[in-house]
C-alpha positions as CSV (number, residue, x, y, z in Angstrom):
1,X,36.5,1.9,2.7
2,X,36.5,2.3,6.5
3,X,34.7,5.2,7.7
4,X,35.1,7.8,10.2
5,X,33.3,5.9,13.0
6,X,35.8,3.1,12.5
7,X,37.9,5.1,14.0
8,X,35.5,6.4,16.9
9,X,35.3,2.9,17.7
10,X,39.0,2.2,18.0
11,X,39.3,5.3,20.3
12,X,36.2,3.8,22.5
13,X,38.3,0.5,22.9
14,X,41.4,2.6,24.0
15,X,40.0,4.9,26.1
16,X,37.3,3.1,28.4
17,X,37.8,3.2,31.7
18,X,39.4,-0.4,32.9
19,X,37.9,-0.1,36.0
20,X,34.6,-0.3,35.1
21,X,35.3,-4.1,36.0
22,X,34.7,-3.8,39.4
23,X,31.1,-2.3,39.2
24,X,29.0,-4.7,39.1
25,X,26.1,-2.9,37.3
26,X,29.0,-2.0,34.4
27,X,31.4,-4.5,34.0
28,X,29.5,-5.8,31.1
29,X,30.3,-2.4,28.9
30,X,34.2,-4.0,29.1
31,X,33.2,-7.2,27.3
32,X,35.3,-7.4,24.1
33,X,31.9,-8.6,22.0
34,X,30.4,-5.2,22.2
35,X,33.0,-4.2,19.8
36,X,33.4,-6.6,16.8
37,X,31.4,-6.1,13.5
38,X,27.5,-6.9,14.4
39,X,25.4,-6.1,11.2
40,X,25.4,-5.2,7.3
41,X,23.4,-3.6,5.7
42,X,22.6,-3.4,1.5
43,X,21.4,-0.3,-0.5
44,X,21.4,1.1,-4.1
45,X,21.2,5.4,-4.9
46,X,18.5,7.2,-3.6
47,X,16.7,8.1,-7.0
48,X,16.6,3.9,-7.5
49,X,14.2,4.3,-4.2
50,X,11.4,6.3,-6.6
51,X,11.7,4.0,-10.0
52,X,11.7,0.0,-10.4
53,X,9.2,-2.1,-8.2
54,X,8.6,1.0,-6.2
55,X,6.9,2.7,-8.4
56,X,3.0,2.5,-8.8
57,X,0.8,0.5,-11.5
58,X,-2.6,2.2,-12.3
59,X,-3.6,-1.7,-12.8
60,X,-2.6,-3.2,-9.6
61,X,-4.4,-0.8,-7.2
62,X,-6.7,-1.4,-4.6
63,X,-8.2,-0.7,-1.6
64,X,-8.3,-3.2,2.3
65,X,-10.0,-2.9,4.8
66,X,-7.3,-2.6,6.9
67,X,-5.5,-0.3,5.0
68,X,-4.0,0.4,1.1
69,X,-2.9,-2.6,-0.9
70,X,-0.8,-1.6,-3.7
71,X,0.3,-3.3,-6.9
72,X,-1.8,-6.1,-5.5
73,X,0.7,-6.8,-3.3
74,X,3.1,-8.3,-5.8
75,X,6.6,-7.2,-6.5
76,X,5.6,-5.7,-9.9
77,X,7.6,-4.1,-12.5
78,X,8.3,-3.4,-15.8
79,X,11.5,-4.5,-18.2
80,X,13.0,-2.0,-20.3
81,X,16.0,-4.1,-21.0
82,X,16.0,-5.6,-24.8
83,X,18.2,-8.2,-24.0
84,X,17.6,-10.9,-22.1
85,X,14.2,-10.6,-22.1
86,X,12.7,-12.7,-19.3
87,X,15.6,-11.0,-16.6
88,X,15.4,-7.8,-15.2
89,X,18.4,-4.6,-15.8
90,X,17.9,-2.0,-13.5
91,X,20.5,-0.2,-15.6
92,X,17.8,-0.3,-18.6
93,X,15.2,1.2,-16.0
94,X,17.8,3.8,-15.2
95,X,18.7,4.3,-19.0
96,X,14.9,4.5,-20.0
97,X,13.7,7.7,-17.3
98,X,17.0,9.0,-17.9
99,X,15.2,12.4,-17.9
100,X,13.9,12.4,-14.4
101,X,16.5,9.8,-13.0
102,X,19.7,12.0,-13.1
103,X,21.8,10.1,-10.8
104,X,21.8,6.7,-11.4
105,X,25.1,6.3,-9.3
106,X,25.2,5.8,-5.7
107,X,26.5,8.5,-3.4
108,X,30.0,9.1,-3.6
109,X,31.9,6.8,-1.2
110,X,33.2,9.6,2.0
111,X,35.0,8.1,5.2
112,X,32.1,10.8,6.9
113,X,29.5,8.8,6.0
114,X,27.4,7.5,8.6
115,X,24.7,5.7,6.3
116,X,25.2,4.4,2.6
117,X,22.3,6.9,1.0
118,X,21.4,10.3,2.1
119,X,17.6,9.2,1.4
120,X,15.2,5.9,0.8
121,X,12.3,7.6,0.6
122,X,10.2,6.0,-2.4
123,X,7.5,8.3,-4.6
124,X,4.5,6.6,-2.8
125,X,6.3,7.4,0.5
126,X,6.0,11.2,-0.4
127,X,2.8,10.7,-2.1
128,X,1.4,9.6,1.0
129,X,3.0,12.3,3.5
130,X,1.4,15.2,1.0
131,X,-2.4,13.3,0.5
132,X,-2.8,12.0,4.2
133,X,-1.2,14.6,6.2
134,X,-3.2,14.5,9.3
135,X,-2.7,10.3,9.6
136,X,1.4,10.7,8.9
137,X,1.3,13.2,12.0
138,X,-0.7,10.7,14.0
139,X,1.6,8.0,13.1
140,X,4.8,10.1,14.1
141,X,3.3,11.5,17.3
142,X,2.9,8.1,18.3
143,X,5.3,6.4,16.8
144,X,8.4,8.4,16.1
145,X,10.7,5.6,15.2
146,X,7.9,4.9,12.0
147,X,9.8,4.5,8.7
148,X,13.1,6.5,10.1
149,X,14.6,6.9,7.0
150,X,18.4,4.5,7.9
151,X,19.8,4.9,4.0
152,X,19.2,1.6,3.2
153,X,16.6,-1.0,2.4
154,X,14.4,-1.5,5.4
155,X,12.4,-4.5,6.0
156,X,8.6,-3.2,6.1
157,X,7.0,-6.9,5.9
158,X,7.6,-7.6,10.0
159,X,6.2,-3.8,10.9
160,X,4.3,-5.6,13.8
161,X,2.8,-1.1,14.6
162,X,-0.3,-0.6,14.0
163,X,-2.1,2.7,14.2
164,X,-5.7,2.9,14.3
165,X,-7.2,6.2,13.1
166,X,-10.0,8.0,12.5
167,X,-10.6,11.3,10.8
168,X,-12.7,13.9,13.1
169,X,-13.3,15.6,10.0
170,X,-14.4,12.9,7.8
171,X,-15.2,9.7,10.2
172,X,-12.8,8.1,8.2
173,X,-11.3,5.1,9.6
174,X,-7.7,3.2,8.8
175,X,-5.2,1.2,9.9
176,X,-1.4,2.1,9.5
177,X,0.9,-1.1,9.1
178,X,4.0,-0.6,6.4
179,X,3.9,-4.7,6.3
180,X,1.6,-4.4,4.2
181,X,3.0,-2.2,1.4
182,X,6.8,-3.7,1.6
183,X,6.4,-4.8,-1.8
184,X,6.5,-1.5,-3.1
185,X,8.5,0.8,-0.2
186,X,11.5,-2.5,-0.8
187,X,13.4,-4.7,1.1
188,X,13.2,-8.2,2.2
189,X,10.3,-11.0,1.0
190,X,8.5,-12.6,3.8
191,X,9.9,-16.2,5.4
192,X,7.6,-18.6,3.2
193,X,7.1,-19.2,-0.1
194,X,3.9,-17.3,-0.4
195,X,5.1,-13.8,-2.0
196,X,5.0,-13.0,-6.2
197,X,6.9,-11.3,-8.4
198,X,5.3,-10.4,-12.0
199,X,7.5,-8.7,-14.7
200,X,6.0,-7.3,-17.6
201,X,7.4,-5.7,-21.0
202,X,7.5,-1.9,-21.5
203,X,3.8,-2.4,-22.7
204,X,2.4,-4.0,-19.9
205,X,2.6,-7.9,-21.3
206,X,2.6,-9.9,-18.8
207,X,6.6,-11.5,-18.8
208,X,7.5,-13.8,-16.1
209,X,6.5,-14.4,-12.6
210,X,7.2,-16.4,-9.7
211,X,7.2,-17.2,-5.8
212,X,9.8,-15.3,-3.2
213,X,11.0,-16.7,-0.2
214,X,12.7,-15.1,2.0
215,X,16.2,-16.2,3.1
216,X,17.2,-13.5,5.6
217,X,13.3,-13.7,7.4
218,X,13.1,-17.5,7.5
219,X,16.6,-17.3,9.1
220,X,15.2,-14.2,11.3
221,X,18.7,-12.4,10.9
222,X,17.2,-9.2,9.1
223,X,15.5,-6.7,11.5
224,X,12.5,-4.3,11.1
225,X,14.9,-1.5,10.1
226,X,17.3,-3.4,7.6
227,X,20.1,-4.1,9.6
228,X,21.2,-8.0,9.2
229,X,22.4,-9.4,11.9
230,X,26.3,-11.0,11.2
231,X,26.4,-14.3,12.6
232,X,28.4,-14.3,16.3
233,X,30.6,-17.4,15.3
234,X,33.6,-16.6,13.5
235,X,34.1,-18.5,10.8
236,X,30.0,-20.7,10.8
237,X,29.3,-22.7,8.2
238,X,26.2,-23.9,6.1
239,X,24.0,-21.7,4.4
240,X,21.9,-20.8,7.2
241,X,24.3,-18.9,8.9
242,X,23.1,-15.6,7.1
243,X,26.3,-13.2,6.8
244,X,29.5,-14.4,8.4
245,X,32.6,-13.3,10.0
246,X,35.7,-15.4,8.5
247,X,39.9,-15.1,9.8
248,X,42.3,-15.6,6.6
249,X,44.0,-19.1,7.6
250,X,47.8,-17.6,7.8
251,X,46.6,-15.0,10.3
252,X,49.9,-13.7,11.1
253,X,51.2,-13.3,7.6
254,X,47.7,-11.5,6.3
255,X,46.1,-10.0,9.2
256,X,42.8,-9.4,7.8
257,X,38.9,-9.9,8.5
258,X,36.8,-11.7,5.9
259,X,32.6,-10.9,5.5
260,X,30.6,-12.9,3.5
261,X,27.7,-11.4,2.8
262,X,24.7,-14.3,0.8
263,X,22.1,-12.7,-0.9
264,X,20.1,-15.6,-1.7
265,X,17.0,-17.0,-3.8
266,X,13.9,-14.5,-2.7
267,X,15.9,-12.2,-1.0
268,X,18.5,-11.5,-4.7
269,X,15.1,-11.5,-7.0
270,X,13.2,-9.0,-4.9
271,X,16.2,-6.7,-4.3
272,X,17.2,-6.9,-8.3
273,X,13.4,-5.9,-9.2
274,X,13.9,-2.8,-6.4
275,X,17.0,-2.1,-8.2
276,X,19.4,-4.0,-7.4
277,X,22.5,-3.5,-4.3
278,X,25.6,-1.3,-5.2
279,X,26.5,-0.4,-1.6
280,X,27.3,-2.8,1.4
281,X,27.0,-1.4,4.8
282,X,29.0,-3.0,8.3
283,X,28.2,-1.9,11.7
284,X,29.3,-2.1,15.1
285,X,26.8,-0.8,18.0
286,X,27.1,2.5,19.0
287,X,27.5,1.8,22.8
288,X,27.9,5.1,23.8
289,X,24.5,6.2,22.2
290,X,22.9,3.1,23.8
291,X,24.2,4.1,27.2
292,X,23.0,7.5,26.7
293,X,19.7,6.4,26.1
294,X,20.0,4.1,30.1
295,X,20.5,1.0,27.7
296,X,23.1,-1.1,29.1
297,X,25.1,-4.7,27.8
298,X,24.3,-7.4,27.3
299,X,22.4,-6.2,24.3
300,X,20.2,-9.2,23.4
301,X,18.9,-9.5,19.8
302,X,15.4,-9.4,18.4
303,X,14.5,-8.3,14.4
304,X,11.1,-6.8,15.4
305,X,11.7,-5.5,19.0
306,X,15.0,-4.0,18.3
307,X,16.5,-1.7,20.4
308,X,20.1,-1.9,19.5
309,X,21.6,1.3,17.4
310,X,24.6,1.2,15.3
311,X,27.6,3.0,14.0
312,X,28.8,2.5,10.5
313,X,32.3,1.6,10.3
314,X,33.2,0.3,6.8
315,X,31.3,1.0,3.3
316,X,31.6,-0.4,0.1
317,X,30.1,1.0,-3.4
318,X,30.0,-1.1,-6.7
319,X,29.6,1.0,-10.0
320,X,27.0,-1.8,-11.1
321,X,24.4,-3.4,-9.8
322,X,25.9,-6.6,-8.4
323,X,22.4,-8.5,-9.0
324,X,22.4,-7.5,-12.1
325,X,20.9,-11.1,-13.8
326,X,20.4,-12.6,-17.3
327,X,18.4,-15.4,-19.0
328,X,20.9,-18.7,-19.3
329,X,19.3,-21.9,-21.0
330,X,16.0,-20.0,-21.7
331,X,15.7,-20.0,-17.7
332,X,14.4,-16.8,-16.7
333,X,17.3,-14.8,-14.9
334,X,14.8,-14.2,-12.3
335,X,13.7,-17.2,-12.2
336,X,17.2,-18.1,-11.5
337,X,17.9,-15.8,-9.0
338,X,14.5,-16.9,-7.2
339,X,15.6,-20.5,-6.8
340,X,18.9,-20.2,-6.5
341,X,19.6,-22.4,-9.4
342,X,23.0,-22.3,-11.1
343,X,24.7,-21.2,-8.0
344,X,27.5,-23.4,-6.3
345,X,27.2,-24.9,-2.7
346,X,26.5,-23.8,-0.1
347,X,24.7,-20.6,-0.7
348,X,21.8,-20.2,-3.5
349,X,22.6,-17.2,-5.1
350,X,25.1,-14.5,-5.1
351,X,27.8,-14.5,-2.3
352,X,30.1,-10.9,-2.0
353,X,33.3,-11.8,0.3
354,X,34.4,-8.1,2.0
355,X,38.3,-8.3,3.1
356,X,39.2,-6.1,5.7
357,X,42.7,-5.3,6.6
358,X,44.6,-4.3,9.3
């Protein structure tokens, strides 16, 4: 579905001033690549943001130095799925707190939209606004951009912001960096293969577990606010071209624009235990919000230092959880998905291929 700012984009092309080419200081705002599809982005409903591996185990708490360590920084959950024991079903998760999760769908699909979920926020997330008041205000006043909440997963684990704070009232000391709670606010594993996963039963018995790498990270495509960056050659090929912009071969018979979109190995295992992906975002920068704000083109990129912002232009919404996995072979479906095994060449785990048509 193409959204209202596809639209808004199409009337910036049309309506920019042509003569901007002869200022030397603007001439770059003309260039046809500030206008093409620049980033996707993946999400799931906003109640999935407050259940799966976001929630909180009273076992895996603990306390850093250098701030709260949660879930001993593992992607932890629990199975509720019968079935296929050693994979995880975020639609069993959903099924299972039925009482309190009363929208399992995601939002509505409206061409109005301008992010996939109206909220990301995760229980701990609110948790910690309500218990540590006066540090959340420190951390906004001085960083405002902290944890903006962009409707879909973010990726917390390269947070280079640290805050440094101390209580006047209790001398208490800490220091702020979301890096180090990723695993339960969501998103994307480290590059590496040094993150774990641990799945349990219903009961707490102890399931399957494994290591998480990465994809998006190693390939440093995926920036700090969980925008991933589409690769700027049309039609790249290889597996570590992250997301990729692909033209239908009989151009002028189908005119249409192809995305493939990888979710591969650590990146498909953590996002199935956060509960899964059921929107896909695309975005094109918002140049006229970037010019507002005195930034001008060329508008480099960078996933921690970003400055770039963007408009969302096309949205698509599955009904299920497209990483939804199973055991095969008694091979863990997670297992599966973390490896990338049983997946054909070149990419290592689930590819969706968005058609766009003119």
């Amino acid at each position: 579905m193409l959204t209202q700012g596809f639209g808004e984009i199409l009337t910036d092309i049309m309506t920019i001033n042509p003569a901007l080419s002869s200022v030397s200081s603007a001439s770059a705002i003309l260039d046809t690549s500030n206008f093409t599809f620049y980033a996707v982005s993946l999400s799931k409903d906003c109640q999935g943001f407050k259940t799966h591996a976001h929630l909180v185990s009273s076992s895996f708490i603990g306390i850093g130095f250098s701030g709260t360590i949660i879930n001993s920084g593992l992607v932890a959950t629990k199975r509720y799925n019968s079935t296929s024991p050693s994979s995880y079903h975020s639609s069993a998760t959903r099924q299972y707190f039925s009482s309190i999760y009363t929208s399992s769908l995601p939002s509505y699909p409206s061409i109005y939209d301008r992010k996939l979920e109206k909220t990301t926020k995760s229980s701990f997330q609110e948790y910690f606004e309500l218990t540590n008041s006066e540090l959340w205000l420190f951390v906004l006043q001085n960083n405002p951009a902290a944890l903006i909440d962009y409707g879909h997963y973010a990726n917390y684990v390269i947070d280079n912001y640290n805050t440094s704070f101390i209580s006047g009232d209790t001398n208490f000391g800490v220091i702020f960096n979301s890096s180090g709670l990723w695993n339960i606010f969501g998103g994307y594993p480290p590059s590496g293969n040094s993150s774990i996963y641990f799945l349990t039963d219903s009961n707490g018995t102890f399931v399957t577990s494994g290591n998480l790498s990465g994809v998006y990270n190693t390939q440093g495509v995926v920036d700090l606010n969980g925008f991933i960056r589409i690769n700027p050659f049309v039609n790249a090929l290889g597996p570590s071209a992250g997301p990729i912009l692909a033209t239908s071969g009989e151009l002028s018979a189908l005119p249409a624009v192809y995305v493939k979109v990888p979710i591969q190995m650590g990146d498909a295992a953590a996002l199935a235990l956060f509960g899964g992906v059921t929107q896909i975002g695309i975005w094109c920068l918002d140049v006229k919000e970037m010019l507002k704000s005195g930034l001008t083109p060329p508008y480099s990129w960078s996933n921690v230092n970003t400055n770039r912002k963007y408009k969302l232009v096309a949205k698509t919404t599955f009904w299920n959880d497209i990483l939804l996995n199973d055991d095969f072979n008694d091979i863990s479906g997670l297992q599966r998905l973390a490896l990338g095994i049983g997946y054909t060449h070149p990419y290592k785990g689930p590819c969706v291929i968005l058609q766009i048509k003119f």
